[in-house]
Each structure stands twice: as C-alpha cells, then as structure tokens.
N, C-alpha and C positions, 0 to 999 in steps of 0.2 A: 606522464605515461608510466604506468607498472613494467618493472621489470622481469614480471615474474613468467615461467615460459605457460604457454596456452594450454600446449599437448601436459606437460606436467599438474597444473592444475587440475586440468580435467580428469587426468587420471587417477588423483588422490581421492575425487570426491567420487568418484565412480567406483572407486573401492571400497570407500568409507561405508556405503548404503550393501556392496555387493550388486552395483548396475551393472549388468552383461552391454555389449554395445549394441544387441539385437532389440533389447528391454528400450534403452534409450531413444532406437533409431523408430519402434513401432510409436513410441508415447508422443513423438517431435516432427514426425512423419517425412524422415531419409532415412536411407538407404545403411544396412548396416556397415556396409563399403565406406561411404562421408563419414561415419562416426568411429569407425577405426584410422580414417586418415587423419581426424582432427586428431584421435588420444595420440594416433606414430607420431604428430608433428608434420605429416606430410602436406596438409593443408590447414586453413584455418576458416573460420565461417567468413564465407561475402558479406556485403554489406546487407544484401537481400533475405542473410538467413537470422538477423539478427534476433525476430520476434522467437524463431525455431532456439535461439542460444537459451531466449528467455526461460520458453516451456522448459527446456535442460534443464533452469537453475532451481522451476520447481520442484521437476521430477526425482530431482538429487538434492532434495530439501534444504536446500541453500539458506542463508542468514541474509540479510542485508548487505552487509559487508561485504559476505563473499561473493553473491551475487553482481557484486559489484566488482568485487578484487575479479572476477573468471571473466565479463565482461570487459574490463580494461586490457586485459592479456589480450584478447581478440581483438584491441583496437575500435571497441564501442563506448560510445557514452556510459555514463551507468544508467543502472534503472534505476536507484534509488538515491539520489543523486545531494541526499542532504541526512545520510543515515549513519555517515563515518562514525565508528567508536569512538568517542571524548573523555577528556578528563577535564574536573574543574565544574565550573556552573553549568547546570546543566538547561539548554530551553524547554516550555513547556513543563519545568520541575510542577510548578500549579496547580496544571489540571491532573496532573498524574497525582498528584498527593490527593485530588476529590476525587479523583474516581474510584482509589484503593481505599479510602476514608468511606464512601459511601458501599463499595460492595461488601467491607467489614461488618460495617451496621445494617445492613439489607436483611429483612426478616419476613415470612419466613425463607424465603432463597436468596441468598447471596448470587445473582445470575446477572452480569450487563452486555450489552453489546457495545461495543465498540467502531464505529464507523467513519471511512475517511473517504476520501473521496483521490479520484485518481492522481498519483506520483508522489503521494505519502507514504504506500507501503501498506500493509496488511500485514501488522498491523505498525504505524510506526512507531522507530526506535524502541525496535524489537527488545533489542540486548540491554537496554536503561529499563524498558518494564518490567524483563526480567530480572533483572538487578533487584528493580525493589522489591518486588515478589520475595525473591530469596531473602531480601533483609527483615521482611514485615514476616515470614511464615518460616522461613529456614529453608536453607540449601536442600535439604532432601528432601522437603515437603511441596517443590512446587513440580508442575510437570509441563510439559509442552505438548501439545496434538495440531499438529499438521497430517490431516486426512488424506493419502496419497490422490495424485493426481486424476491417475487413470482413470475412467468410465467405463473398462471391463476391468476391471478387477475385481475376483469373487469375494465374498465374506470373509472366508477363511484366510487370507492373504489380507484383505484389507484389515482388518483388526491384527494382525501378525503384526503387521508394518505400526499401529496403534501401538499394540502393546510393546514393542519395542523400543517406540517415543520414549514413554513411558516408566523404562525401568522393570515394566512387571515380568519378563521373563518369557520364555516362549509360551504363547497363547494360539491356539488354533482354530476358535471362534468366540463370535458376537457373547457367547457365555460365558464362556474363559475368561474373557477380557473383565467383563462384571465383575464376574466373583473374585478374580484377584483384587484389581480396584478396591471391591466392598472389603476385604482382607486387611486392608492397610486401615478403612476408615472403622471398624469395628475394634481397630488395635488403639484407638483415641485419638489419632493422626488428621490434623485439620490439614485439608491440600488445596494448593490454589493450583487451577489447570487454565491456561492460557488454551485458547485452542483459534491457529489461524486460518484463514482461508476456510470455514467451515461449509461455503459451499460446495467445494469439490466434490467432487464422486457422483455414483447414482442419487438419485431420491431415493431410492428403497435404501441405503447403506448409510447415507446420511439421516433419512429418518430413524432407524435402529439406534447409530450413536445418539441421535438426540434422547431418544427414550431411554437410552444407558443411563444418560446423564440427568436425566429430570427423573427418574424413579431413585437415583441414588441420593440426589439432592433433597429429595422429598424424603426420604429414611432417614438419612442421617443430619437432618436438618443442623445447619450453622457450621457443617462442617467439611462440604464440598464448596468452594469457592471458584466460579466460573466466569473468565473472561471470553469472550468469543467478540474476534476481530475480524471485520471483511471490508466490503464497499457496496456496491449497488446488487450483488447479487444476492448478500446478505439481507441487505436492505428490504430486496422483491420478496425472499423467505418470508420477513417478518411480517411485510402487510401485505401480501398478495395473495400465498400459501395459505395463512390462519389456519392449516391442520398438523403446527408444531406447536406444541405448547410449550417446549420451553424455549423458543422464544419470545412467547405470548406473554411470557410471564415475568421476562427481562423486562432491566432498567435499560434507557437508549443512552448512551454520549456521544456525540460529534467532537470529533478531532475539530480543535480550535485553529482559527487564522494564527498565525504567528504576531507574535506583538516586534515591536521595533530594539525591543531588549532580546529574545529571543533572534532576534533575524540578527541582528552584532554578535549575538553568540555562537551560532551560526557560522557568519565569514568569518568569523577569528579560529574557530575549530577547522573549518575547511583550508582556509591560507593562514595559518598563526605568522607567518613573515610579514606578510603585507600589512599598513598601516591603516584599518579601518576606522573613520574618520563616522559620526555620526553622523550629517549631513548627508553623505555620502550613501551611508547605507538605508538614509531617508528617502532620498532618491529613487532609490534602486526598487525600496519599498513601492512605493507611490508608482512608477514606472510596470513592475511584475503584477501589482496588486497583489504580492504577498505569496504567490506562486509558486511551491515550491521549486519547479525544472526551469521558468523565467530566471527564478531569483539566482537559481544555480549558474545558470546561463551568463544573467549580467554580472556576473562575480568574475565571469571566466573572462567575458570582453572587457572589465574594468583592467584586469591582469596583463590582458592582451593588449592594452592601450593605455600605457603608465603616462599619468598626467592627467587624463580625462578625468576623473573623480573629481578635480578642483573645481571644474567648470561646469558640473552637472546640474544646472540650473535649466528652468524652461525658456524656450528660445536661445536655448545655446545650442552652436554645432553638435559637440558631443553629447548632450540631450538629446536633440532630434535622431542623430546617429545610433543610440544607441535602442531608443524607443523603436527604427525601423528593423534594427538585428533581430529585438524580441518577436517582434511582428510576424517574423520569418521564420518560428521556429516552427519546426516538427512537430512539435509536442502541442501545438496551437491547433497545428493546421487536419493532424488526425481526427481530431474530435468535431472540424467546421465540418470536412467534404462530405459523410454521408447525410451530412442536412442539406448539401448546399446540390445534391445530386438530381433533383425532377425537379422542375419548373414550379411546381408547388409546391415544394418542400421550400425551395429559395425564395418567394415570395414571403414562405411564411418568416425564414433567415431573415430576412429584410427588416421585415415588420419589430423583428424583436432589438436586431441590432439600432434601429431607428428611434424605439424607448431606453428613456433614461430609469422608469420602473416596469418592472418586468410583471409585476402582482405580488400578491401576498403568498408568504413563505408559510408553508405547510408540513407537518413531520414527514407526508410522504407525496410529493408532487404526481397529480393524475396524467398530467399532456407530458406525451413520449420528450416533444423539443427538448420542455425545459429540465424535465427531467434527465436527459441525456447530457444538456448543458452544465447540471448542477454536478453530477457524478465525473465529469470529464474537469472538473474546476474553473472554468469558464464563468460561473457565475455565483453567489453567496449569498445570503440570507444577512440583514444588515435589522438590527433592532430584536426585540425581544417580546415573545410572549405573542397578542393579537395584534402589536403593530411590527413585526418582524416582515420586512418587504425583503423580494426580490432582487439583485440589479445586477449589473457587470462589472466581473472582480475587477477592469482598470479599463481604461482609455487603451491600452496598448494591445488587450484582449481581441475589444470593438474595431481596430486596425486590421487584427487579423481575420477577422470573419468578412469586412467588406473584400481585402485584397480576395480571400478566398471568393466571394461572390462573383468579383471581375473576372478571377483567374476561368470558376467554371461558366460563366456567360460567354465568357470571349470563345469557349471550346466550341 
C-alpha cells in the first residue's frame, strides 16, 4: 500500500490543471462539500465512490501511474494495474517497434489507431510510447492530446485546454489552435501527436479536432504523424459513425495478448523481490488467459500464498484455489451481469458460455453480446486473416459467467 497521503495528492494534481473543487465536484457528480473534504483530508472516498475517483483521474488528466499512485492513497485497487514505470526489457517492445515502423512509412497519412480492449488502459503504457515517440521524433516534437472530459464544455475552453496539452500557448479557439499548430509544421517541424481517449467530448467538438487534424495532415503531408488511442468507443466511431474521415483513412492495430516473455516481464517489474519461476508464471498465464487485472490479481494471491506457485499444477489444491479467486473477481463479474440481467438476455449468456467457438472474428463485430464480450476482454480472436475465430479468453473466464448465471437465477 502507498504511503502517500490522499488529501495531498489530490491537491497537487488539482492545482497542476487549475481544477476548482466546484469544476471537479460538477464533471464526477458530488457535491462540492465531498470534494473539499477529500482535498482537507477530512474524508476519503467509500468504497462506492471508487468509479466517481476514476472520472477524477480523468478530469485532472492523470498518467497511468498516477492514476494509479491517487488510487492506492484512497485504498483502491488500481485501474491500470500492469502500467507501472519500468526500467530494463521492456514487454510488447515488438509491437511497438511495428507500429511506429509502419506510421513512419504510411503514405499519403501517417494516421493509425490504436485499440485495446478493457483494463489495458487508453492507450497502454502510455509513458514507454511516449518514450519512443520522443526517441524516434525528438523531445520537442511530439505532443500529447487528451480532449477534456466534459460534454459541456464550450469550444473556446475546449481547445484552450488542447492547446495547452500541447505547448502552443494560450489559444482561444478551434482557429487558433490550427494556426498555431500549422506554425510549427510550415517551420519544417515533423510532430508525432498521440491523442488519447479521442472519444471524449461532444460530437460537434470532437468532429472539429478531427477536421483540424485531417486538413493539416493533408497539407502538410509526411509531416503530421498521428496516433489516436481508445477502446470500444473509438472503435463505434470508426465503423458505425463513417462521417470522419480521418479515421476512415487510419491504419487499425489491436493491442496484442501478452506473450509468456512479456507476462515474466511483467511480474518481475511489478515484484522484482519475488522469485518468478517460468512455470509458474505459465500457469498464471493459462489460469487469467492472459488477462491483464486476472493476471494482476493472481500475482497478488501467489504473494499472498508463498509456497503455492511450486504446486500450481491442474488438480492441485492451489490450482483449484486459485482458478476459484479468479472467478470471483470484480473485474469478471462487471462485464457478465448486464447480459445475465432478462431472462433472454441469460439464455442467450448460456448459449455462448456452452460453445467452445463462438464464430468468426471480424474487424468489427455486429451482435451487441459478443461485442460487449470482446471489448470487456472476456473473449479473443485466436488465428489470423479468414480463419481467425472467436473463443474464451480461459476456462477460468467461462467459471465466471456460469457462477454469475446461478448468482442472477437464484435472485
């Protein structure tokens, strides 16, 4: 557990932006009274206010990390629970090398999206993409856009907040923002702009930055370089929307499963004390199916239960033991109950937890289930190209959807 105090926290980063506690308490929806007791230290959030901590972490445009580090102080889980800063090998080095490999040689727009699916983060391992960003383009050349949270907030204010991501200086609109921008790219300045969460905000506000960004990419061809990172809502933009073009015109990447190299690098960055044993972390693998808040999870009960890792074979106690923990989490169980809630909705939960293939994986899945399933990490795309099928990310997944069947039948 972080030692660091709650109220203190909150206060730095609520300075950092300039968040009044009235700004905060309207965007998270309490009371500006709760959000001056959390910054006095007079109280801390319940356990019930934790998703209200979250909105906080976005509204005060938090990192991963710190998202996590403000979280721990309140005595919550993280949210991003496999995002810590590392040094050393890095996981997923790979795919990160092809996808700033391909948006380099991308012609004529350098434009991709970037897509992960829930408890990876948007986008993950923020701070290592930024890393290479800076190494491939130069420290001054890259930028970061996180679109404020809000849904009332005006133009003027919304691109304020942009262009202060940004560097450009005070800007007072969607124009300003432009022309400084085009400023830097007319000065011969190639810039890579990560931009996370790009669905936030209105449609009208978010369709403007899009056209910012696709008329400048189009001018100044090879020399605006654009990441844009989200999950499912990103997603719906890109094939449901079809009246944005620039992400009509993006390359797609899906954030990879972690490989077994990757997942050891992993628990060794998250416990570097503990002895992570391959086997062991095969296990864990095969057990979460690769998960990232499972796999966080069984890392935390392997710690909790020194000894069990020798014996984590199938038909062993602490095999069985720990496969029923996974079962049981939260993070499992959010994503079954709004399928498992009408009588037909659980039939059809049935039907799918009952197959071992689910169907053929598609860039953009039509039926809400499995779409809901696929975005909430519950289930994966296994093969490539026309025979890339459906299934369930694990055995231990499938555990969780029937307990949750029993749970809501029995009600």
């Amino acid at each position: 557990m972080s030692a660091d105090s709650f109220a203190d926290l909150l206060s730095i980063y609520m300075r950092r932006i300039r968040a009044s506690a009235s700004g905060v308490a309207t965007e998270i929806g309490l009371s500006r009274e709760a959000v001056n007791n959390w910054r006095n230290g007079i109280s801390v959030p319940n356990p019930r206010s934790r998703d209200k901590l979250v909105a906080c972490t976005r509204y005060l445009r938090l990192t991963e990390s710190e998202a996590n580090r403000l979280l721990s102080a309140a005595g919550f889980a993280p949210e991003f629970p496999l995002q810590a800063e590392s040094t050393g090998a890095q996981p997923f080095a790979a795919f990160q090398d092809k996808v700033f490999a391909q948006l380099a040689q991308a012609v004529p727009y350098p434009i991709s999206l970037l897509l992960s699916p829930a408890h990876w983060g948007q986008p993950p391992f923020r701070h290592e993409l930024l890393q290479r960003a800076r190494a491939q383009y130069g420290e001054g050349s890259v930028l970061h856009i996180q679109p404020p949270y809000s849904v009332s907030t005006v133009p003027a204010e919304y691109f304020a907040a942009i262009g202060r991501q940004c560097g450009l200086g005070d800007v007072a609109s969607d124009y300003e923002f432009e022309s400084a921008l085009e400023r830097r790219l007319l000065a011969g300045e190639r810039i890579f702009c990560l931009v996370s969460r790009f669905e936030q905000g209105t449609p009208a506000l978010r369709e403007t930055l899009a056209g910012i960004l696709r008329s400048l990419s189009e001018m100044h061809s090879g020399r605006l370089h654009l990441l844009l990172c989200g999950g499912q809502a990103l997603a719906d933009l890109k094939y449901c929307s079809g009246d944005l073009s620039l992400l009509n015109i993006a390359q797609v990447h899906h954030w990879p499963d972690p490989s077994l190299a990757d997942l050891m690098q992993l628990a060794r960055h998250r416990w570097p004390e503990q002895p992570w044993a391959e086997p062991m972390v095969a296990a864990l693998q095969a057990l979460s199916g690769g998960h990232p808040a499972l796999f966080e999870e069984g890392l935390q009960w392997l710690v909790d239960h020194p000894g069990a890792g020798a014996s984590l074979h199938e038909g062993q106690p602490a095999f069985s033991a720990l496969r029923t923990h996974l079962a049981s989490s939260p993070r499992l169980w959010q994503t079954f109950l709004p399928l498992a809630q009408a009588p037909a909705s659980r039939a059809r939960l049935q039907q799918l937890l009952s197959a071992d293939d689910l169907g053929r994986a598609r860039p953009y899945l039509q039926d809400d289930d499995l779409r809901s399933l696929f975005w909430g990490n519950l289930i994966l795309a296994r093969g490539t190209g026309d025979a890339a099928r459906l299934h369930w990310r694990s055995p231990t997944v499938r555990d969780a959807g029937w307990m949750v069947l029993d749970s809501c039948s029995a009600d």
